[in-house]
mmCIF file of the N, C-alpha and C atoms, coordinates in Angstrom:
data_MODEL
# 
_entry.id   MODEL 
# 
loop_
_atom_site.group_PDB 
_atom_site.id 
_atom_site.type_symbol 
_atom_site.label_atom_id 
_atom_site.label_alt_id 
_atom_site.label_comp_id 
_atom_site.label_asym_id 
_atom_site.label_entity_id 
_atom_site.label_seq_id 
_atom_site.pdbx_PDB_ins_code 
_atom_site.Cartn_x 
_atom_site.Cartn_y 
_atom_site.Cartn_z 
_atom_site.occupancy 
_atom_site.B_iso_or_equiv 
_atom_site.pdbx_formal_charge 
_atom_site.auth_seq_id 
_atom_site.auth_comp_id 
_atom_site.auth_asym_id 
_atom_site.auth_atom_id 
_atom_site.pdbx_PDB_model_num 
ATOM 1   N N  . UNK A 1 1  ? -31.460 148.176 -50.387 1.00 0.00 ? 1  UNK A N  1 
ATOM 2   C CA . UNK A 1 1  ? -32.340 149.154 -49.776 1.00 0.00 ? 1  UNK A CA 1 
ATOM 3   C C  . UNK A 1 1  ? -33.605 148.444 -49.285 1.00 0.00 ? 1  UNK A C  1 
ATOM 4   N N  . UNK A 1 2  ? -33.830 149.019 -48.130 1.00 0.00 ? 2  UNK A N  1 
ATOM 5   C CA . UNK A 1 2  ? -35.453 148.442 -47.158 1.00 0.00 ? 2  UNK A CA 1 
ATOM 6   C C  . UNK A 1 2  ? -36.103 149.227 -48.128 1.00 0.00 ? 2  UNK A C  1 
ATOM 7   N N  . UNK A 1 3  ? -37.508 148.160 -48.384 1.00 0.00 ? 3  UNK A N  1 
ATOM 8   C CA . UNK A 1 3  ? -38.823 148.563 -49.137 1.00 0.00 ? 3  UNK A CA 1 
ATOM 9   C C  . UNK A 1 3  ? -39.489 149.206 -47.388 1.00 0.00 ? 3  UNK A C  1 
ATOM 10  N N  . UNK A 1 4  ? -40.673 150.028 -47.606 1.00 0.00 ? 4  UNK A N  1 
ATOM 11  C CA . UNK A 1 4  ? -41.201 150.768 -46.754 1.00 0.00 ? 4  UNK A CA 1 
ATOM 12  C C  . UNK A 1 4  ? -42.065 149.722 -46.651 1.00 0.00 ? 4  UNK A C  1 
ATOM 13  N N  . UNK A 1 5  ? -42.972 149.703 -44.850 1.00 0.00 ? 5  UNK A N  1 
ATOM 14  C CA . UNK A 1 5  ? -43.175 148.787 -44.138 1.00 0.00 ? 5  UNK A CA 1 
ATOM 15  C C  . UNK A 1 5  ? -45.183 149.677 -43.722 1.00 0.00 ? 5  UNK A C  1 
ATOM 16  N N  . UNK A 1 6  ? -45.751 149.118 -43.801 1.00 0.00 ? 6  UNK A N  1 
ATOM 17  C CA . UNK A 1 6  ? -46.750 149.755 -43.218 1.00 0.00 ? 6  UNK A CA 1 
ATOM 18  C C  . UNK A 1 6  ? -46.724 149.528 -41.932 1.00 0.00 ? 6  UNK A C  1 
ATOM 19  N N  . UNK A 1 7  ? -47.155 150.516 -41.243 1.00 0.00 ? 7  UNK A N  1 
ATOM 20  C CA . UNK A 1 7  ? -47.245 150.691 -40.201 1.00 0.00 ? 7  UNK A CA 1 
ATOM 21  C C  . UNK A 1 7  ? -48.428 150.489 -39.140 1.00 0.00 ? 7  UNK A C  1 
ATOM 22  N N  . UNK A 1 8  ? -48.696 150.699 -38.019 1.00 0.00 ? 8  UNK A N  1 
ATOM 23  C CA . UNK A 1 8  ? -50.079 151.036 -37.453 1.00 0.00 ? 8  UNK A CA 1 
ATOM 24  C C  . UNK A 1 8  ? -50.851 152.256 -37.341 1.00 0.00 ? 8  UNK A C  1 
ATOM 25  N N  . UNK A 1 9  ? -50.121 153.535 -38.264 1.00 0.00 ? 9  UNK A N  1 
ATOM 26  C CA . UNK A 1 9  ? -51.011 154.569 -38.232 1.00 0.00 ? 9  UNK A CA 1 
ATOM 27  C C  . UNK A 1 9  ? -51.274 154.238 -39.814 1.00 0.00 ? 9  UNK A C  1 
ATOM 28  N N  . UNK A 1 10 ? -50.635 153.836 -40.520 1.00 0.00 ? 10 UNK A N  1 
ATOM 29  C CA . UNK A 1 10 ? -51.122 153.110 -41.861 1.00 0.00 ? 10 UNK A CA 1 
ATOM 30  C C  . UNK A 1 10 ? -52.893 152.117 -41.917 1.00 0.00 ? 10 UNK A C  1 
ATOM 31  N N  . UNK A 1 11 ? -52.378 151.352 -40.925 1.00 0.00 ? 11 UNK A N  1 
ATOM 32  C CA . UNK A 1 11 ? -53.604 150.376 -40.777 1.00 0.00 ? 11 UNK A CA 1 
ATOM 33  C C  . UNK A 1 11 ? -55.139 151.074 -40.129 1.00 0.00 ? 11 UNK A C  1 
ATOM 34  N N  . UNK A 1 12 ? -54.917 152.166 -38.937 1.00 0.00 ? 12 UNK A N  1 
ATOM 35  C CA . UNK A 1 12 ? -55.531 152.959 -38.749 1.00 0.00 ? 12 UNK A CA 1 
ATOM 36  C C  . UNK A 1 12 ? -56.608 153.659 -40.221 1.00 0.00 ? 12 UNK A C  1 
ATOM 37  N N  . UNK A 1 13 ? -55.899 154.106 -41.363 1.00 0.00 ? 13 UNK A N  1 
ATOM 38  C CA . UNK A 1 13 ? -56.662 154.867 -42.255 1.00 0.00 ? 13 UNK A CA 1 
ATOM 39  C C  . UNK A 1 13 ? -57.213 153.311 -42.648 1.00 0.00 ? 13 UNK A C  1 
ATOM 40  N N  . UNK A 1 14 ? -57.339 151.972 -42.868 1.00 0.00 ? 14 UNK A N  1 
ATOM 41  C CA . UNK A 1 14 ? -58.921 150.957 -42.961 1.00 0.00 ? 14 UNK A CA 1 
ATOM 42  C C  . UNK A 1 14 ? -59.966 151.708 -42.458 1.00 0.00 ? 14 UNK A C  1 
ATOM 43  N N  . UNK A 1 15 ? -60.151 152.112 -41.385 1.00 0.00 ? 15 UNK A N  1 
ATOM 44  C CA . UNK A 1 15 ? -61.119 152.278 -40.920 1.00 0.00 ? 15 UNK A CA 1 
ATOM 45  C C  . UNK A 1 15 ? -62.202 153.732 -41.818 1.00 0.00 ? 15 UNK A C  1 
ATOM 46  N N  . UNK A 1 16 ? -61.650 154.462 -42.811 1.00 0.00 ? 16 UNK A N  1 
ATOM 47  C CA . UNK A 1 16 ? -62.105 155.002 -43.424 1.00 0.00 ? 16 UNK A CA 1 
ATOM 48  C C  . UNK A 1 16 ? -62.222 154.464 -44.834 1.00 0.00 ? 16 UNK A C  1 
ATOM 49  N N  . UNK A 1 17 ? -61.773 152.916 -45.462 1.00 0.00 ? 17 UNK A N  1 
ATOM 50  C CA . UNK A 1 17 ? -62.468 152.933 -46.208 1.00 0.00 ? 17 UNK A CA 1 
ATOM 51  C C  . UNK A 1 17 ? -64.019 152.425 -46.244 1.00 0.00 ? 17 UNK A C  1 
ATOM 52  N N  . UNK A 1 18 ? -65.122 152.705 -47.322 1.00 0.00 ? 18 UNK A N  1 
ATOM 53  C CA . UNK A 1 18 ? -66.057 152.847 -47.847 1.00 0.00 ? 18 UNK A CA 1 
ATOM 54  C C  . UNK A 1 18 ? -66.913 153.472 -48.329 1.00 0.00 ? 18 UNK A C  1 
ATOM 55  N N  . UNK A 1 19 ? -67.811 153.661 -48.196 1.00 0.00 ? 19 UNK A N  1 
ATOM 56  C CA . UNK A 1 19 ? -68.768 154.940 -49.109 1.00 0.00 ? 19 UNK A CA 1 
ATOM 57  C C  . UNK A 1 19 ? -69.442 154.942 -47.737 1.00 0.00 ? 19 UNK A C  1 
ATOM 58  N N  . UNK A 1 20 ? -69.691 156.749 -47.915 1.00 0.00 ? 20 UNK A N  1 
ATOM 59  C CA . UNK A 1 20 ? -70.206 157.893 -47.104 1.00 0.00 ? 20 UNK A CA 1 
ATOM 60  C C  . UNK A 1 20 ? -70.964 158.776 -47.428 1.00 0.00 ? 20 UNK A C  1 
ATOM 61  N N  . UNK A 1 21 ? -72.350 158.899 -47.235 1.00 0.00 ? 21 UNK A N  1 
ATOM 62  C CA . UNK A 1 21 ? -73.341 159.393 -47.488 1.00 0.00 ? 21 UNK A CA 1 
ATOM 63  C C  . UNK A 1 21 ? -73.749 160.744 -46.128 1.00 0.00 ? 21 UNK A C  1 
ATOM 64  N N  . UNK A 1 22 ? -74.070 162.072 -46.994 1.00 0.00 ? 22 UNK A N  1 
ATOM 65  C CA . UNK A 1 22 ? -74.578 162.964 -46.056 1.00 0.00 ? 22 UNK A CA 1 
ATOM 66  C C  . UNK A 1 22 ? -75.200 163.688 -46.248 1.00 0.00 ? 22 UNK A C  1 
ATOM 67  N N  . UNK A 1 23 ? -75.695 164.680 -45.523 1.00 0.00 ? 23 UNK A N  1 
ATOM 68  C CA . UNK A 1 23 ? -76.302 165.791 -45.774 1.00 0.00 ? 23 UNK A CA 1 
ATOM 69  C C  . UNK A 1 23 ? -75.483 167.160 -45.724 1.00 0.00 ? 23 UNK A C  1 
ATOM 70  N N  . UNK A 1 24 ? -75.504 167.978 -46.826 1.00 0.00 ? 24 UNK A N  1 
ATOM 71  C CA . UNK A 1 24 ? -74.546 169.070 -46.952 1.00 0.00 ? 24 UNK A CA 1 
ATOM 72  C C  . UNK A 1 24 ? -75.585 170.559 -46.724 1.00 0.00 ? 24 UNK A C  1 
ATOM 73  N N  . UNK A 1 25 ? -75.088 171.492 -46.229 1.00 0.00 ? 25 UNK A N  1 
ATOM 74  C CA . UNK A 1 25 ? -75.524 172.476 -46.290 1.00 0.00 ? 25 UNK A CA 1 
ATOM 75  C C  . UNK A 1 25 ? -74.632 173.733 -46.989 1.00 0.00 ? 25 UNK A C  1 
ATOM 76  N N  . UNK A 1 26 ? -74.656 174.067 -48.362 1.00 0.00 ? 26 UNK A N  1 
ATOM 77  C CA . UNK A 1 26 ? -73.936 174.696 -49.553 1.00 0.00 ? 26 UNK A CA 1 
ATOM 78  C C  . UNK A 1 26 ? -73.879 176.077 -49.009 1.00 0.00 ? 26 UNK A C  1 
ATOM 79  N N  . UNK A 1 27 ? -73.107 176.825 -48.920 1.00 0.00 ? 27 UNK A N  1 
ATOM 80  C CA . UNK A 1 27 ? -73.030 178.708 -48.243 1.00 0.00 ? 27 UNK A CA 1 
ATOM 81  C C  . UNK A 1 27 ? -73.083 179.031 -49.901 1.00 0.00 ? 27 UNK A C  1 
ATOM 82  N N  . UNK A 1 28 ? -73.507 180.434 -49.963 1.00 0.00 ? 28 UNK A N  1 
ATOM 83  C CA . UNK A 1 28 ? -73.846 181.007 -51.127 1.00 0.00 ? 28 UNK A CA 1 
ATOM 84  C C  . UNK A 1 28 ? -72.262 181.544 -51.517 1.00 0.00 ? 28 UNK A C  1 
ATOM 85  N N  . UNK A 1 29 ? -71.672 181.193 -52.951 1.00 0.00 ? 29 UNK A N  1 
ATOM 86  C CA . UNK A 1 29 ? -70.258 181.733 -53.610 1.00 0.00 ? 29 UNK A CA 1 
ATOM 87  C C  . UNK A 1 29 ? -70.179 181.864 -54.785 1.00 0.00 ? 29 UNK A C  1 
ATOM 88  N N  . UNK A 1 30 ? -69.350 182.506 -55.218 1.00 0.00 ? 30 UNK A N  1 
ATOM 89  C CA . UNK A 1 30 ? -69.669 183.173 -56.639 1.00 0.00 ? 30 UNK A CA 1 
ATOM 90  C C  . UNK A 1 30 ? -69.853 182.031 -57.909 1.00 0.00 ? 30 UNK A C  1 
ATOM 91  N N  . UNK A 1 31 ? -70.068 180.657 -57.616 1.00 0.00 ? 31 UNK A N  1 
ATOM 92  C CA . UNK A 1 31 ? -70.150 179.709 -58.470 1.00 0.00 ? 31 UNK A CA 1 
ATOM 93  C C  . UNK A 1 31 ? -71.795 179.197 -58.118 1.00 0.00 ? 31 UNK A C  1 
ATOM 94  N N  . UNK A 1 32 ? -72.132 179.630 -56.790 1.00 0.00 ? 32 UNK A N  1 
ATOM 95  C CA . UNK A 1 32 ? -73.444 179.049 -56.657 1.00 0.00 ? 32 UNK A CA 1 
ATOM 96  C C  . UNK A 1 32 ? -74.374 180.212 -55.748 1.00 0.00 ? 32 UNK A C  1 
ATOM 97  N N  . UNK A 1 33 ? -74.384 181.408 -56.012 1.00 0.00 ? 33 UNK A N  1 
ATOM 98  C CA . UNK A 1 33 ? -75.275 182.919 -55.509 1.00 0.00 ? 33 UNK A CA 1 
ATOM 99  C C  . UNK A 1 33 ? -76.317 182.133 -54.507 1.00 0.00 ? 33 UNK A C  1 
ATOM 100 N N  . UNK A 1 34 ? -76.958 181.208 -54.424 1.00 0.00 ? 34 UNK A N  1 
ATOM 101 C CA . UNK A 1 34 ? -78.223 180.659 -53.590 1.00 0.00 ? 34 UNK A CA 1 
ATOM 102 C C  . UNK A 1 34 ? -77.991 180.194 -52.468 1.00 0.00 ? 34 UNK A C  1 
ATOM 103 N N  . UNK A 1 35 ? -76.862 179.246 -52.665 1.00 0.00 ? 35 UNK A N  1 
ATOM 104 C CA . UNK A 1 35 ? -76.114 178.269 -51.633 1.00 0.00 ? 35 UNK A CA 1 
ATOM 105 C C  . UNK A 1 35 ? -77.737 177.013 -52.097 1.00 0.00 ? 35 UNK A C  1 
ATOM 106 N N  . UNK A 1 36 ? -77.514 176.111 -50.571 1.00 0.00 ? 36 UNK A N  1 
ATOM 107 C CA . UNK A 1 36 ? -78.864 175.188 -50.143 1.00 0.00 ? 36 UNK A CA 1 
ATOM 108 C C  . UNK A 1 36 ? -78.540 173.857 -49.934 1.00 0.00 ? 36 UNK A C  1 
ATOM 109 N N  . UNK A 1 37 ? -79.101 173.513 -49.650 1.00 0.00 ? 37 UNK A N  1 
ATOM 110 C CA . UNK A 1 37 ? -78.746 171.840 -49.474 1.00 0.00 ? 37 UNK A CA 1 
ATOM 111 C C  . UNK A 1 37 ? -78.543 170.807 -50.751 1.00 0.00 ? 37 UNK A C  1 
ATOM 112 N N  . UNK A 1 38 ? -77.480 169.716 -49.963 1.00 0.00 ? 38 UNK A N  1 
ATOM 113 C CA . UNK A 1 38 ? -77.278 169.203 -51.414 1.00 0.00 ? 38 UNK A CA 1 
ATOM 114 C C  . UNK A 1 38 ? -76.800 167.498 -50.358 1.00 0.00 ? 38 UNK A C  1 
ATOM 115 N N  . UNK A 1 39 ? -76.433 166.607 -51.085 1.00 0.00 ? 39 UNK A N  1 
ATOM 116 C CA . UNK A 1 39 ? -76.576 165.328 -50.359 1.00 0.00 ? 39 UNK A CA 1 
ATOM 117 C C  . UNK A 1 39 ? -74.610 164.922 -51.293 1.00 0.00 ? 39 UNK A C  1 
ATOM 118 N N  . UNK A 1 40 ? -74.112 164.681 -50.082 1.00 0.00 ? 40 UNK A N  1 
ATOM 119 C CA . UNK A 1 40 ? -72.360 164.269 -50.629 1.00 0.00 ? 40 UNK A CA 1 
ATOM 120 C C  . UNK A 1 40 ? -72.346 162.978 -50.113 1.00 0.00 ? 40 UNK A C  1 
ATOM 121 N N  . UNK A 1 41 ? -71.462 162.597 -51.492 1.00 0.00 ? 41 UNK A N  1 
ATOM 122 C CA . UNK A 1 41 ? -71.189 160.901 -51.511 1.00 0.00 ? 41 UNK A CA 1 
ATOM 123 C C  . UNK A 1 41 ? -69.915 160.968 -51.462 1.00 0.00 ? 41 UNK A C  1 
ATOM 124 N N  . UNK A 1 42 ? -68.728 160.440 -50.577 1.00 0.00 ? 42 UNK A N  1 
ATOM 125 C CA . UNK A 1 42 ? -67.382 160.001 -50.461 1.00 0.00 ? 42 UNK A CA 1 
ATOM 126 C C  . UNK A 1 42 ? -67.197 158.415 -50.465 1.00 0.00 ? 42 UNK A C  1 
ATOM 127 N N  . UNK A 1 43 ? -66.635 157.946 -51.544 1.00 0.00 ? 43 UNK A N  1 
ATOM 128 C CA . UNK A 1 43 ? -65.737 156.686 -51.806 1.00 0.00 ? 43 UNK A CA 1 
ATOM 129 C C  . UNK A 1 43 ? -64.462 156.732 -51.736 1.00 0.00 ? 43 UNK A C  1 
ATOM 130 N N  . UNK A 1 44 ? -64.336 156.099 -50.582 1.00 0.00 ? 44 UNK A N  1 
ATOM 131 C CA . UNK A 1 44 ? -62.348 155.665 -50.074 1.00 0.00 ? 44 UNK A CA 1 
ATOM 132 C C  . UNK A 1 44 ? -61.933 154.280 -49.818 1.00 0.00 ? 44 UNK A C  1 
ATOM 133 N N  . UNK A 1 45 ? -60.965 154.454 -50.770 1.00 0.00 ? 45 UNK A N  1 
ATOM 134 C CA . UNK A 1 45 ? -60.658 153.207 -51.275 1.00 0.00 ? 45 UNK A CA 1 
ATOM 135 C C  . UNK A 1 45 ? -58.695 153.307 -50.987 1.00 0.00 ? 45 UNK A C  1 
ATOM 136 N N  . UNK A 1 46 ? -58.480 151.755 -50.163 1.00 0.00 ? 46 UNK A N  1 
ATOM 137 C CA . UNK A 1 46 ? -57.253 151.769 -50.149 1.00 0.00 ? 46 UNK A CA 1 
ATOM 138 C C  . UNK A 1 46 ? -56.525 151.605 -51.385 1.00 0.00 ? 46 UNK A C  1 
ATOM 139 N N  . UNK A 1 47 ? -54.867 152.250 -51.457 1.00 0.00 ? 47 UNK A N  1 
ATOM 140 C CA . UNK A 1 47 ? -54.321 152.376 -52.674 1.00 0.00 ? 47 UNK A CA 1 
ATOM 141 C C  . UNK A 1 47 ? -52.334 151.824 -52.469 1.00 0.00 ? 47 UNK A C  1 
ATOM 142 N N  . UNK A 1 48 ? -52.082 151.949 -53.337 1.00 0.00 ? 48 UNK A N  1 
ATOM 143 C CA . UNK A 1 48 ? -50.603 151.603 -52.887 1.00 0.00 ? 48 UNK A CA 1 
ATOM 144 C C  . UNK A 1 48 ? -50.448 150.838 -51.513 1.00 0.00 ? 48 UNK A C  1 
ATOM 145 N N  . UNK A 1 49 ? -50.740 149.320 -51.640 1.00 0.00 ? 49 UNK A N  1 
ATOM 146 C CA . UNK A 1 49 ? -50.439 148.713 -51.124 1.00 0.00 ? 49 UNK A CA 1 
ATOM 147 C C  . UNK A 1 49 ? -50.983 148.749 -49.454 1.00 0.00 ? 49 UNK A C  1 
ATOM 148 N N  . UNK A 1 50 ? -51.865 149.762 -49.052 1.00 0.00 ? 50 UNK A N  1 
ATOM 149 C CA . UNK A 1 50 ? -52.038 150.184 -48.123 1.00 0.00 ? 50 UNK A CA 1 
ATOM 150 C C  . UNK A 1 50 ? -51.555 151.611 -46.923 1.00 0.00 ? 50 UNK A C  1 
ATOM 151 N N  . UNK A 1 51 ? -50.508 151.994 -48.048 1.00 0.00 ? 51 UNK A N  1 
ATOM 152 C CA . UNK A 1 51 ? -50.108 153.566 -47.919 1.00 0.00 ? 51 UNK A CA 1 
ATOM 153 C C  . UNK A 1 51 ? -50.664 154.380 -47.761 1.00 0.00 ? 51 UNK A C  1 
ATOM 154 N N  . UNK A 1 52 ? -51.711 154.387 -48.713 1.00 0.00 ? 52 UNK A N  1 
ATOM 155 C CA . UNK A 1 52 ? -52.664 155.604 -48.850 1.00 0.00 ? 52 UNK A CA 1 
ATOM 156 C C  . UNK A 1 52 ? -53.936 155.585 -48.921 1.00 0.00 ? 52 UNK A C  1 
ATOM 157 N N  . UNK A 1 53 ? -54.692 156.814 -49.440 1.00 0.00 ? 53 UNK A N  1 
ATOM 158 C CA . UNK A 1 53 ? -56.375 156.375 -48.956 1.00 0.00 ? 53 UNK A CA 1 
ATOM 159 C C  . UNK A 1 53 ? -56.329 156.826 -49.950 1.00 0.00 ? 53 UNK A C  1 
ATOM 160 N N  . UNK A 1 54 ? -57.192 156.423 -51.695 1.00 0.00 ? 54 UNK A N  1 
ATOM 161 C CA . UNK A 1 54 ? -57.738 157.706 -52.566 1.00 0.00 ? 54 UNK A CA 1 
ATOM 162 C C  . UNK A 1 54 ? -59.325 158.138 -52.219 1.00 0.00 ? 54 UNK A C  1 
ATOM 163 N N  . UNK A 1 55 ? -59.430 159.227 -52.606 1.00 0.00 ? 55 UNK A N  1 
ATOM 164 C CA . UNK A 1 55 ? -61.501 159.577 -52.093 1.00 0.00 ? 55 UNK A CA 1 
ATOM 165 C C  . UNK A 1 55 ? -61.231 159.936 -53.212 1.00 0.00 ? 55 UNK A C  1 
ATOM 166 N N  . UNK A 1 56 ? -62.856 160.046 -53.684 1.00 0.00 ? 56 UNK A N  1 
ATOM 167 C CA . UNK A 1 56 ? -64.163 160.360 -54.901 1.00 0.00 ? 56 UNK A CA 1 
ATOM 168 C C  . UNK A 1 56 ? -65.393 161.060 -53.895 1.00 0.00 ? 56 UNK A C  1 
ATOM 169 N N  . UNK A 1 57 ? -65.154 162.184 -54.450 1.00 0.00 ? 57 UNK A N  1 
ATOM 170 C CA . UNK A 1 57 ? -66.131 162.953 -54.063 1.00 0.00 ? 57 UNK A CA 1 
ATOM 171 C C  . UNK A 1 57 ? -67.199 163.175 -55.055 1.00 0.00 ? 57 UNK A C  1 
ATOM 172 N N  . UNK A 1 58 ? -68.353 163.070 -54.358 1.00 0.00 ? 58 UNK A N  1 
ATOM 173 C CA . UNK A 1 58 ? -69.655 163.233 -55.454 1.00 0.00 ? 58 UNK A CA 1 
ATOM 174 C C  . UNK A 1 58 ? -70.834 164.226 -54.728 1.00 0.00 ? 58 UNK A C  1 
ATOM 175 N N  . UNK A 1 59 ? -71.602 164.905 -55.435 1.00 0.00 ? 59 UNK A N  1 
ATOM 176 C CA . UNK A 1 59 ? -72.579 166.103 -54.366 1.00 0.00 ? 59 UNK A CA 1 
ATOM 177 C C  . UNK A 1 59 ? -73.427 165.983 -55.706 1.00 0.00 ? 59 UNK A C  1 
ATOM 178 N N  . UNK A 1 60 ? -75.190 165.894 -55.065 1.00 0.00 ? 60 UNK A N  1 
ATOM 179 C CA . UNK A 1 60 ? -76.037 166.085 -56.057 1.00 0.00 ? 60 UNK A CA 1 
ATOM 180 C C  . UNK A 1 60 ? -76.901 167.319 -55.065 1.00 0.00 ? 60 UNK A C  1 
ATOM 181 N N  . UNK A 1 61 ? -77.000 168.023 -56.240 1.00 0.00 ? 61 UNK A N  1 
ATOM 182 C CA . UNK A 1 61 ? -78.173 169.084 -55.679 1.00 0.00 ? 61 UNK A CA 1 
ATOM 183 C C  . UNK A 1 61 ? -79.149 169.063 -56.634 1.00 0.00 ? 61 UNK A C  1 
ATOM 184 N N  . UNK A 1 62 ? -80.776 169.104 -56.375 1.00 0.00 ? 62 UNK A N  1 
ATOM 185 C CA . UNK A 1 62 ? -81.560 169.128 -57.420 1.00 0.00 ? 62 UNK A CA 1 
ATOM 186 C C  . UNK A 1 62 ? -82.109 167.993 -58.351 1.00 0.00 ? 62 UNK A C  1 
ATOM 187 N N  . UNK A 1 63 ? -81.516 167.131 -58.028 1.00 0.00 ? 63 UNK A N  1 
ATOM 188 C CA . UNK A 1 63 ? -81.674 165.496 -59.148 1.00 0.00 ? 63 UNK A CA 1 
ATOM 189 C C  . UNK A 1 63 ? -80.163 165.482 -59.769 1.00 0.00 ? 63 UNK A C  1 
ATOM 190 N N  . UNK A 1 64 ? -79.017 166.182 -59.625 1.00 0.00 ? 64 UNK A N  1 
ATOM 191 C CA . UNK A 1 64 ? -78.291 166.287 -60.509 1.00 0.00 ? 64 UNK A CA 1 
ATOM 192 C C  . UNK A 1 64 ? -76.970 166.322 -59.932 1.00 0.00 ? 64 UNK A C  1 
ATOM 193 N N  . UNK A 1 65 ? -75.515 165.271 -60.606 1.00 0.00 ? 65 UNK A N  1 
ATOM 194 C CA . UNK A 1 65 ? -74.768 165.009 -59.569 1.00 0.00 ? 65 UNK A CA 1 
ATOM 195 C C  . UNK A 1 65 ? -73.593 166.267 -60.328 1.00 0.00 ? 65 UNK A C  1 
ATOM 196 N N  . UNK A 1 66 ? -72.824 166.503 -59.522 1.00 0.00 ? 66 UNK A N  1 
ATOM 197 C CA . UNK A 1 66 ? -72.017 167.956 -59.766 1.00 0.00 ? 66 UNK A CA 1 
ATOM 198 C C  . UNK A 1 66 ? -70.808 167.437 -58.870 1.00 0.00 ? 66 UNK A C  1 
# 
């Protein structure tokens, strides 16, 4: 049996790894009644050999990461 081959829409997702910094604007929901701004951190990191992308999502609102 052929092992699977990466491809060029494979190599394409490189271009999203690293860390990503932003500015969020939160809508008010029954976990957060206020909504407001909050600052999101995404880390993507290649995985399986170059198959896949994993992300880490991180959001601090207030001094405090959630």
């Amino acid at each position: 049996m052929n092992m699977p081959q990466i491809t060029e829409a494979h190599r394409k997702l490189e271009k999203l790894v690293g860390t990503w910094l932003g500015q969020e604007k939160m809508s008010p929901s029954p976990w957060d009644p206020q909504g407001g701004p909050a600052t999101g951190k995404v880390q993507n990191r290649l995985a399986l050999n170059g198959f896949f992308i994993v992300q880490d999502y991180e959001q601090q609102r207030n001094g405090s990461a959630s």
